[in-house]
C-alpha positions, 0 to 999 in steps of 0.5 A: 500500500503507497503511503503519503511521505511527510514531506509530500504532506509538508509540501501541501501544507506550506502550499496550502498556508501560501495559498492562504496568504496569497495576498501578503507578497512573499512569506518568509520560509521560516514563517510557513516552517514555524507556523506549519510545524515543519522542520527548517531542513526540510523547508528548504528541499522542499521549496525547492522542489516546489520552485523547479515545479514552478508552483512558488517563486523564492527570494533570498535576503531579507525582505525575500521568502516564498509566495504561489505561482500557480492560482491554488484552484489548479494545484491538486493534492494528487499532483503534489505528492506525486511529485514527491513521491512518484505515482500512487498505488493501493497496490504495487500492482496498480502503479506499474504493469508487470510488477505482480506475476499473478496479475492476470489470475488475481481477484484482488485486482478489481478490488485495488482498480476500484480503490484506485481509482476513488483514491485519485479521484479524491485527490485529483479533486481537492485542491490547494485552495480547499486545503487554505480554505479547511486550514482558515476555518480550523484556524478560527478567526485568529491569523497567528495561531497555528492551525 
């Protein structure tokens, strides 16, 4: 069974809190590291990523950071995590043909089709700007509280 990385969870969550402060310019990567939980080290390879993507624009200095690209309506949480951890899969046997010698005579395989498919789905359909939306109202009406 494909587990979500933390670092793709990272990922959507530092996406998810730029998203939701679209409308202050850049956000310094220590902000979103403190505010988010998430490791300085990470913040870092992950911003990275998420720059070669072009999903963020980073600054260096002082009054630089980290702010989105890409409207957050048209950021999925699928495409997200495969770009950090590769193709999903409920099994080995869906993400990749030829993986499982009993491929053809298994009756798991519909049942892992219909799995797959419903999770992509999901994941497919959820955007960052759902995620900035769910995290706001978690949030409560206090912006400096973490959430």
């Amino acid at each position: 069974m494909c587990m979500v990385t933390k670092k793709a969870e990272y990922a959507i969550s530092t996406l998810a809190e730029l998203a939701k402060r679209r409308h202050e310019g850049y956000i310094a990567s220590r902000t979103i590291s403190d505010f988010r939980r998430i490791p300085p080290t990470l913040i870092a390879q992950i911003v990275s990523v998420l720059r070669r993507a072009g999903l963020v624009a980073a600054v260096r200095g002082p009054s630089g950071g980290i702010r989105l690209l890409t409207d957050p309506n048209e950021i999925s949480v699928k495409e997200v995590v495969e770009l950090f951890d590769g193709p999903m899969g409920v099994s080995r046997c869906m993400v990749r043909e030829g993986l499982c010698e009993n491929q053809p005579t298994c009756p798991l395989r519909g049942v892992w089709a219909v799995a797959q498919r419903r999770m992509l789905e999901v994941l497919e359909d959820t955007t960052i700007a759902d995620l900035a939306v769910a995290a706001q109202a978690l949030q409560g009406p206090e912006r400096g509280q973490p959430g």
